[in-house]
Every structure is written in C-alpha cells, then in structure tokens.
N, C-alpha and C positions, 0 to 999 in steps of 0.2 A: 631900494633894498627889497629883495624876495627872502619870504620864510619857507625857510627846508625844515619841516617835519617840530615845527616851533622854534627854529635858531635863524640865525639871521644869514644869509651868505653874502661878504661885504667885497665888493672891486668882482670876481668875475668866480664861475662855476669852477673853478682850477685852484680855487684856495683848500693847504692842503689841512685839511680838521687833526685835529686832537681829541681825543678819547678816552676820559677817566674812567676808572673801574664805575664811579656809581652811576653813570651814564649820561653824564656833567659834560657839554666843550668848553675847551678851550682853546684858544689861537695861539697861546704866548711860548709854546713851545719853537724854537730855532732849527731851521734849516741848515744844523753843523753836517760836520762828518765826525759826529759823535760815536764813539767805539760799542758802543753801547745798542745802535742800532743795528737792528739787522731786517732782512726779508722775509716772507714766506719761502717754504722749500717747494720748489717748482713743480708738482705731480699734483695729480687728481686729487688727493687728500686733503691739502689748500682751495679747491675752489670748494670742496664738500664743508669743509669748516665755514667757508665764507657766503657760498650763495643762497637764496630763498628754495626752499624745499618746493616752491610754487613754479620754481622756473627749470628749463631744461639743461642746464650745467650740474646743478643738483643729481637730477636723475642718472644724466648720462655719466657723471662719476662713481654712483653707484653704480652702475650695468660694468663698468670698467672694471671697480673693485670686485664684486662677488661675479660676477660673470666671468669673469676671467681670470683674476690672481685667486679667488677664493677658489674658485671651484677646479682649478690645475692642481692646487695646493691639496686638494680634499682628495681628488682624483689619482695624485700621486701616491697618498700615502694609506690610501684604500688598496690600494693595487699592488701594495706591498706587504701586504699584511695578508697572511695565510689562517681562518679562525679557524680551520679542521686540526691545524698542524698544534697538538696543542704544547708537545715539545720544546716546538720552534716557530712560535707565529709570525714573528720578526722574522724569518728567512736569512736569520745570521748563519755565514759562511763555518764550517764546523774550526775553523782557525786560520791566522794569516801571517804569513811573513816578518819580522821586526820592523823592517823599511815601511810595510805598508799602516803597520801599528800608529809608527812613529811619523808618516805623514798624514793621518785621520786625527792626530791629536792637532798638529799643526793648519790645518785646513780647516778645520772644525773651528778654534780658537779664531783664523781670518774672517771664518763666515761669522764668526760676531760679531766681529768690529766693522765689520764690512755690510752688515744690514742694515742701512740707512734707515728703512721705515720702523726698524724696532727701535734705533737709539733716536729718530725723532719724535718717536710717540709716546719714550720714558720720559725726555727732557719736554715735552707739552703735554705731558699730563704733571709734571713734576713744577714746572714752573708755570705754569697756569695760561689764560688769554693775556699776552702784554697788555700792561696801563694806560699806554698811550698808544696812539696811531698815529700814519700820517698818509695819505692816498684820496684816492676818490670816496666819494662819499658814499657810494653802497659799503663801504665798511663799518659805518657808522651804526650798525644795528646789528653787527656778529655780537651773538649769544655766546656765555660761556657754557650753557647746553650746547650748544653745536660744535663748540672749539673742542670739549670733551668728548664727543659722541665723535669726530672725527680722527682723536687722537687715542680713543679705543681703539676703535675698527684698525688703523695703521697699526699700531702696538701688535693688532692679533695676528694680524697679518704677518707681521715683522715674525713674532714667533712661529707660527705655521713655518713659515722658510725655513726659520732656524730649523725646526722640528724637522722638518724633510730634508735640509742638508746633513744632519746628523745622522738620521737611519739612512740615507744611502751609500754617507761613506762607511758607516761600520756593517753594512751590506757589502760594499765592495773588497776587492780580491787582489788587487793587482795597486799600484802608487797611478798610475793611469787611469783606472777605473774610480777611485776615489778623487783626482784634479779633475775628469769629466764631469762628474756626478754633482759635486759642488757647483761648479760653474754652471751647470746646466739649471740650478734651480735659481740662480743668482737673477739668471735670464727672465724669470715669474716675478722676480722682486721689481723689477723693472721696467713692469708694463703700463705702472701709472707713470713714472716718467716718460715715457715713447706716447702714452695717449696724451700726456701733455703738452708735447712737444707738437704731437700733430694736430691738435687745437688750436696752437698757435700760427697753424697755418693754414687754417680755417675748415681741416674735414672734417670735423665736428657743427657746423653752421656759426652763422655769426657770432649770434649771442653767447657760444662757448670763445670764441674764439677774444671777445672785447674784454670778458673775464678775467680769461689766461693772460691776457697783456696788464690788466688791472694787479693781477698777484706775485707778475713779475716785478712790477713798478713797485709797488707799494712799500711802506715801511716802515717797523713796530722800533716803540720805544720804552724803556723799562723808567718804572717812577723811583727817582734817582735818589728823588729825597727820601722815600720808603725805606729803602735800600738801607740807605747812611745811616737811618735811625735807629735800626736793630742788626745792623751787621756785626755787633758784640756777640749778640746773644748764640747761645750753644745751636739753639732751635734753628737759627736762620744758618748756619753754619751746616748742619747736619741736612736742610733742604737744600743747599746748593750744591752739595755734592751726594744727591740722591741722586742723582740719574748715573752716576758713575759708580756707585755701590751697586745698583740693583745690576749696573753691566755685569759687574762684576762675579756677583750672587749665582745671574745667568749660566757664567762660565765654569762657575765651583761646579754649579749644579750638573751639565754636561761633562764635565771631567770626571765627576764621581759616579755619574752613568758609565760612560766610556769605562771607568774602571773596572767595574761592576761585570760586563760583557767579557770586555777580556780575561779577566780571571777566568768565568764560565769558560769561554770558547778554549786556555788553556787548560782547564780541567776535565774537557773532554763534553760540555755539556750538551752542544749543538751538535752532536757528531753522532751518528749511530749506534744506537747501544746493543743490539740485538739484528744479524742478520743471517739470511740463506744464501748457501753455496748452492750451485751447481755445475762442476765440473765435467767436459768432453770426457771420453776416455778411447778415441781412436789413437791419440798421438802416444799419452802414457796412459796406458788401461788401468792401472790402479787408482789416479786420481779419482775415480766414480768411488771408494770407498769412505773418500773425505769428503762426500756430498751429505750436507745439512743445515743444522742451527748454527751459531757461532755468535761470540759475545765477548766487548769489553773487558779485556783483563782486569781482574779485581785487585790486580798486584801493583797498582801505579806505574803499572810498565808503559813506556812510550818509544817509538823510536823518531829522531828529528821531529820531535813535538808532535807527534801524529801517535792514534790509538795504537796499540798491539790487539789483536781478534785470535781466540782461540775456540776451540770446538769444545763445544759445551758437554762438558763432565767427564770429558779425558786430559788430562795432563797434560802427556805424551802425545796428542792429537793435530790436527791438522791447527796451523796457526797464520795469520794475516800479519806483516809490519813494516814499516818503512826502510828503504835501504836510500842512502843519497849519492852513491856513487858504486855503481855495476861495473867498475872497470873503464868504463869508456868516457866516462864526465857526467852522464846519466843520473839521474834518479826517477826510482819510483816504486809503486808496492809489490811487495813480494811473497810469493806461498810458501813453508818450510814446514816441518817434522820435527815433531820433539821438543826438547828445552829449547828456552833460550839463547841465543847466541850472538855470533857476525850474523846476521842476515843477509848483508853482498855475498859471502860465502858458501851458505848452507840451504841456500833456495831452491827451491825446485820447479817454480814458475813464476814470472814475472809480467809486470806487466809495463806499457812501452811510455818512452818518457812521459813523463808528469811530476809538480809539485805540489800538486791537489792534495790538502787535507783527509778528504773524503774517499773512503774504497768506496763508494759507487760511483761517486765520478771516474775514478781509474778504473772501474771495472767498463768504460764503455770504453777506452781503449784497447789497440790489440797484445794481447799475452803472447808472450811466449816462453820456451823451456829453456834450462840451462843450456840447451846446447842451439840455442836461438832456432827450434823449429818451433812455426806460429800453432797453436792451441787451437784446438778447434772450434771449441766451446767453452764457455765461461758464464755464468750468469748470475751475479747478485743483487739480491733485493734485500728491503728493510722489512726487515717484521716489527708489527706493532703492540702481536700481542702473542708474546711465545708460549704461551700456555696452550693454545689453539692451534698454534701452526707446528710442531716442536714435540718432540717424546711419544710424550701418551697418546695424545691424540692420532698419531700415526701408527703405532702400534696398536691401537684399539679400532682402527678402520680395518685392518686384517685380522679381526680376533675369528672370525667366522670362516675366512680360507681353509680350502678344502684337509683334512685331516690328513688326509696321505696322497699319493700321486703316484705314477707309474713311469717310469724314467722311458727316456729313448730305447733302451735294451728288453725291457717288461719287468726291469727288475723294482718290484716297491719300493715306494720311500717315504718314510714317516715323517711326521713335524716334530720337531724337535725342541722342547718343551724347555723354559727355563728353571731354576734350582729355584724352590720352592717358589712355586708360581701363581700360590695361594696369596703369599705375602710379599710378593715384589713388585705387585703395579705400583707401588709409590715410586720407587728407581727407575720407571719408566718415561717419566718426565725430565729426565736427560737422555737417554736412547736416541740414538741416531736411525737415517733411514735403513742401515743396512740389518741393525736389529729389530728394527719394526715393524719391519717383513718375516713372514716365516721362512724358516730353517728346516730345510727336509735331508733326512740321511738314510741310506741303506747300512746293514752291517747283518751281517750274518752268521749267525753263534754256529752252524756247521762247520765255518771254515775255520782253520788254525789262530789260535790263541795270538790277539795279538794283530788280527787282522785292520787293513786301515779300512776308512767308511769313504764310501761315495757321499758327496755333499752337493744341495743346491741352495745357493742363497743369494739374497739380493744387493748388491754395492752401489746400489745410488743411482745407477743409472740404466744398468743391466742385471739380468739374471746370469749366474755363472753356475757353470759343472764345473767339479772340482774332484778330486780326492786327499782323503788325509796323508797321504805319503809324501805330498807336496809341497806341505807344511809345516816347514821345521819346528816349529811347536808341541804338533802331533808325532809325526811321522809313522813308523810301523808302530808303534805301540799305543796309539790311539784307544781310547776306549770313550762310552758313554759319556762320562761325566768330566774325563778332561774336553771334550767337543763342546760340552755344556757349561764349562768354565772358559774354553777360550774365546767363545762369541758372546755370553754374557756377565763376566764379573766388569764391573764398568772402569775400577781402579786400572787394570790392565788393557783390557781389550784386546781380544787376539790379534782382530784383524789390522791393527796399528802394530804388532811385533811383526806381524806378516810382511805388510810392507817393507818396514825396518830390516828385515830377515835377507826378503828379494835384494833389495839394494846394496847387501853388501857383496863387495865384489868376490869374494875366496869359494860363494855359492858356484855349483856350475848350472849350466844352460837347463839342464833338464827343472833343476824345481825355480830357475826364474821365467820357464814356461808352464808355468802353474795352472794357467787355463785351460780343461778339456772342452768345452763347448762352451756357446755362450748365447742369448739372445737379443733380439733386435734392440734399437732403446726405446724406450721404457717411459715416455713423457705422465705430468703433473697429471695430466686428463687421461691416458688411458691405466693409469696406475691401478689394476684392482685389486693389488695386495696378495697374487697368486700368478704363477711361473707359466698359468696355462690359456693357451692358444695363441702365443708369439712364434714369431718366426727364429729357428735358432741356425747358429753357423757353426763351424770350425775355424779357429784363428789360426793363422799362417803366421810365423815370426820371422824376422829377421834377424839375422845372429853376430851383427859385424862388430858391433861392440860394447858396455858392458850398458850404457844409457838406452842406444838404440835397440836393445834386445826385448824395450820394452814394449813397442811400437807393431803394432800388426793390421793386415788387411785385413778385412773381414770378405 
C-alpha cells in the first residue's frame, strides 16, 4: 500500500476515488450507468475549474478565455458604440421592416438557448461542485473556489455574447443581416471549445493535452441520498429549477429591451430630427428656393413608417416623405409642395429605389424629377444644433452687407428692410436662406403710379434678377410694403406662392420665365451674404413643354 496525500491507494493507480463535499474518500460508490452521472463540459472552462493555478493548463485557459473570447467580445461591442452620438449611441437603424422585427425577436430568443457557456455557468453556479467524483486523482483537490471562480468567468462570458448578439441584431437592417450577425458572434462563443479540441491533440503541449483527456474521461456524481432527504421541501424545489428561471428572467429581460427600441425606432427616435437641404437648380431652377432647415413633422405624420420633413416655419413649404410605389413597383423618398397628400402623385423629385428609413441614406442615391431627368444636385445633412445653423444665425452673418448696390444698368438698389425690424429678429429663427440674405429693389416714385420694382435676392443657391411683373403676387401694382409682406410674412411667404404660381399650367411662358439674370452658384464657403463680385448669366429656356420650361443653360 502507497499514501496519496494521507489515503491509501489499494490494487493499482487507476482506482477510480470518490469525493465528499467535506473532503472525506470514499471507495463504496458503483461503477453503474447511473442517470445521475454526468461529465465535465469539454472546453477551456473545465480544465480552468480543475487544474493547479501552478501549472500551464491553468494559464493557457486563461490566455484562451480573456485573450480571445473576452477581448473579441469587448472589441465588438466598443466598436459599436458611438459616445459622440449622443442621440443614438447604439447606432440603431432609424426603423426596420416587420419581417426583420419579427426575425431579431426569433434569433435573439435562439441565441439564448443556444449559449452553452451562459446556461452552463447558471446551472454551476446554481448547483454547486458535484459531491462525488469519480476520475484520476488530480480531481481530488478541485476547490469550490475554483469550480466558482470558473463558472463566473463562463457565465460572463456567456452574457457578453448574449449582449453582442442582441445589439447587432437590433442594429441590423435586412432578415440577412440579423442570421449573419448572430451566427458570427456564436463563432466567439466557441473558441473554448475549438482550443479544446486542439489540446486534445496535443498543440497545446503535453500537459494540456493529458488534462483534456482526464476531463473528457472523468465523472461527477450527485449525493443521492442528500437529494432524497429534502427533495420535499419548497427551497430544494425552487434551487432545482433556478437555472431555468434565471434562463428565463434573461429572456423577459431582452424582450422588454427589444421592446423598448422598437417603439423608439417606430416613434421616429433614432431618425433625424432636424436637417439641411440643398438643392441643384440647373434642371428645375426654382428648387434653390426650397434650400434650408427642415424638421420632423410635429403632426405624427409618417408615410410607410418613415418620418414626414417639412421646411421649418412654412406650412405650405418645401416637404420630404415616403412614397412605396412610383408607378413602376419602386419605392422611395420623395420632394413635394404644399399640404399633404398622394406623395406617388404630387412629387416633384424623387429619389432612386430604396427602402431605407433614413433621407440621408436616400439622399446618397441618384434623384430624379417627375419627368425621370437625373438632378443635378442634391445634398443633405444632419444638423445638430439648429439654433446655429438655421434662421438667425444666417440672417445675422448678412446683417452688415452693403446697404445698397448698383445694378447691371447703374440703376440703384436699396435693401429692402423687413416690417418692423426693430421687433422681428425673434421670427428670424425660422427664416430660411432666401430671407437671410438681403433683398435689394429699385422703384422709382417718377415713374407712373403703380410701377413694378426691379428685385435682387438670394434662392438658396443663386442670386436672381427679377422684376415684380413677373410675379403674380405683385404684378403691376406692386408697391413698397406688398414686396415687404411677400418675402417676409412667414405664414405665407411669397416665394412658395411664386413657385405654386409658376407651376400652374393656364400661366404663359413669359411669367414662367421669371428669371432676368442670374448668378454663378453660390457655395457654403464663398457665401458672403452679398450679390457682389460673382459672375452673372442670361438664362436661355426651353419652351417645349409645361415641366421642361423649367430647365435652362446657363
């Protein structure tokens, strides 16, 4: 007889020990195929419960765990996470399809049942180090410190995955994108099984490798008669099926996230609230008049679950919304005028298939007009802080531009002052760019009563000569303070009846070529709030018909 560690080992080194909680052997447990027994689960987490912190299985399971499921896990969901964005730091999609709703709820749900290291590290932290053993003898001195300190680290792990299979599917867009996105992290979860595996075939070194065959082999047995003796009570009842409550708790708690988002993302949360137009104006020259700010309907309007954008503080103004069929089987965002409507109908620019949520995502597709000529230009961005970018602030960069000007002919032209302009810079905080530029007019009290005004003012993108006869609004009977109420009462705005005006068709050619000259464009950076030192043109029209008449060379 040899003593192992003060017990006796009797007949040969292959006798397989038993192992009471108080760290008692004994022999007299049976070599059945008792149901009751089971194995260790084959991955890195098993040798880290089992081996000496003194030996290299030890270590090399931790290098396995935080070196690589930990640190993928951390790296992913850093990488996902925007902390500028403080809107949307989650980078959730501004809304998503029903199909794709309704497979992130289903996928979400698999990846729980389906993470092994979370549901084995509830049910061993829950049911504690098994009673008995039965294996080689280095098991004979597993700690329930280490069985616990291992079936933490699993558990955390277990969760991290969950955590990052849940934010990348309710990040994702597409039923595709969300079956990737899960499975790909499923592949992290699964790196301690694969280092397992290749231990057991020895690229780990030996002593990983003699381990791994030790916690394949091995096997725990529950103290049966423990069991029997309190399996009455309510308490041993409610620990045997903790590991399945807390599964469960898990899932509540992910669904009532998940629900949480999606209301947002359908209330428009994640979705731009506040944006800048800027529109071409060689194809249809008036769109540079609807260049601005633009914002979130406050009326719950949506179209196909997507925002409505109207130009902030006209009505009647330039508006953004979803159409899902142009005629052709098509969908996607669309520019219109006015109220409400068909928006397949009443569009006046469009932009090229998409189901995108999002008008900036659609806005990097290519536009085009109802009558399918491509746009020339199009640019929209998010604003962050419309107070700065928006009204006043563009209005008051030009408060110093030159008082008067001398037109092409030598004839003067004054700025043209708004209706009490002592008390209106608060209403200047919705102003658009065409009002936040000055407004220069000639009119000349010698000529006949009644005379129209030469006008120069800014549309967004160019400076225009005009005259009021051109203006159904004005016309000959133009004077001072209707020119003064048609560019600035904000409820109407002239230059939106103007538009409105042009476009009907019963108009003729001469006032839907409204423009006498006009200049170069007019970019962010050379903008200095003043008509002078640009290069100006003559527009040439085309007259073929009532859309294309809008369209000029320059």
């Amino acid at each position: 007889e040899a003593k192992i560690n003060g017990l006796r080992n009797v007949n040969n080194t292959n006798l397989h020990w038993t192992c009471i909680a108080s760290g008692s052997i004994a022999t007299n447990v049976p070599q059945t195929d008792d149901p009751s027994l089971f194995r260790l689960s084959q991955d890195v987490y098993s040798v880290l419960a089992t081996a000496s912190a003194r030996t290299s299985p030890f270590w090399i399971s931790m290098f396995v765990i935080f070196g690589f499921q930990y640190f993928l896990l951390l790296l992913l969901l850093a990488d996902q996470v925007d902390v500028h964005a403080e809107d949307n730091p989650l980078n959730l999609p501004a809304n998503v399809e029903t199909s794709v709703r309704i497979s992130q709820v289903l996928l979400v749900t698999i990846a729980l049942f389906s993470q092994d290291d979370l549901l084995i590290g509830i049910e061993s932290l829950v049911d504690e180090m098994p009673n008995y053993f039965r294996g080689n003898v280095r098991f004979m001195n597993m700690t329930r410190f280490q069985w616990r300190m291992s079936s933490v680290i699993r558990l955390l792990q277990g969760l991290l995955n969950l955590l990052a299979a849940f934010k990348l599917s309710i990040q994702s867009e597409t039923v595709p994108d969300v079956l990737l996105n899960v499975l790909g992290v499923g592949f992290i979860s699964n790196l301690d099984n694969l280092a397992f595996s290749l231990s057991l075939k020895g690229y780990f070194g030996e002593s990983m490798k003699k381990l791994t065959e030790d916690v394949r082999d091995v096997e725990f047995h529950l103290d049966s008669t423990n069991n029997q003796s309190s399996s009455a009570t309510l308490i041993t009842k409610l620990k045997n099926s903790a590991h399945i409550m807390i599964a469960f708790a898990v899932l509540v708690w992910m669904l009532i996230a998940f629900s949480i988002f999606a209301v947002q993302q359908i209330e428009g949360v994640y979705s731009e609230q506040d944006i800048k137009i800027e529109f071409g104006d060689e194809v249809l020259p008036f769109l540079g008049l609807f260049n601005g700010c633009y914002k979130a309907s406050d009326a719950n309007e949506d179209a196909s679950g997507r925002l409505l954008y109207e130009q902030v503080g006209f009505a009647n103004g330039g508006k953004f919304g979803f159409c899902s069929d142009f005629g052709d089987g098509d969908g996607g965002w669309a520019f219109f005028i006015g109220e409400m409507g068909d928006i397949c109908e009443k569009y006046i620019a469009r932009s090229g298939e998409t189901s995108t949520f999002s008008l900036l995502e659609a806005a990097t597709t290519k536009w085009y007009t109802s009558d399918d000529l491509p746009l020339d230009y199009l640019e929209i961005t998010e604003i962050k802080t419309p107070t700065s970018e928006c009204g006043q602030s563009m209005f008051q960069a030009s408060i110093d531009a030159c008082p008067s000007i001398l037109s092409f002919d030598s004839l003067p032209m004054s700025r043209l002052a708004p209706p009490n302009s002592d008390n209106d810079m608060e209403s200047r905080s919705i102003l658009d760019a065409s009002v936040s530029h000055p407004i220069y007019y000639y009119y000349s009290a010698t000529e006949a009563a009644g005379s129209s005004f030469d006008l120069i003012f800014f549309n967004g993108r160019r400076w225009i000569r005009t005259n009021s006869i051109h203006i159904p609004a004005l016309g000959n009977k133009a004077n001072l303070t209707n020119v003064q109420d048609f560019f600035f009462i904000k409820d109407v705005h002239g230059l939106f009846t103007l538009i409105n005006d042009l476009r009907t068709s019963a108009l003729d050619e001469r006032r839907r070529q409204w423009v006498t000259e006009i200049s170069e464009i007019v970019d962010a950076a050379r903008d200095q709030g003043s008509p002078l030192g640009l290069q100006w043109y003559f527009p040439r029209y085309e007259t073929t018909t009532f859309k294309s008449s809008f369209r000029r060379l320059i």
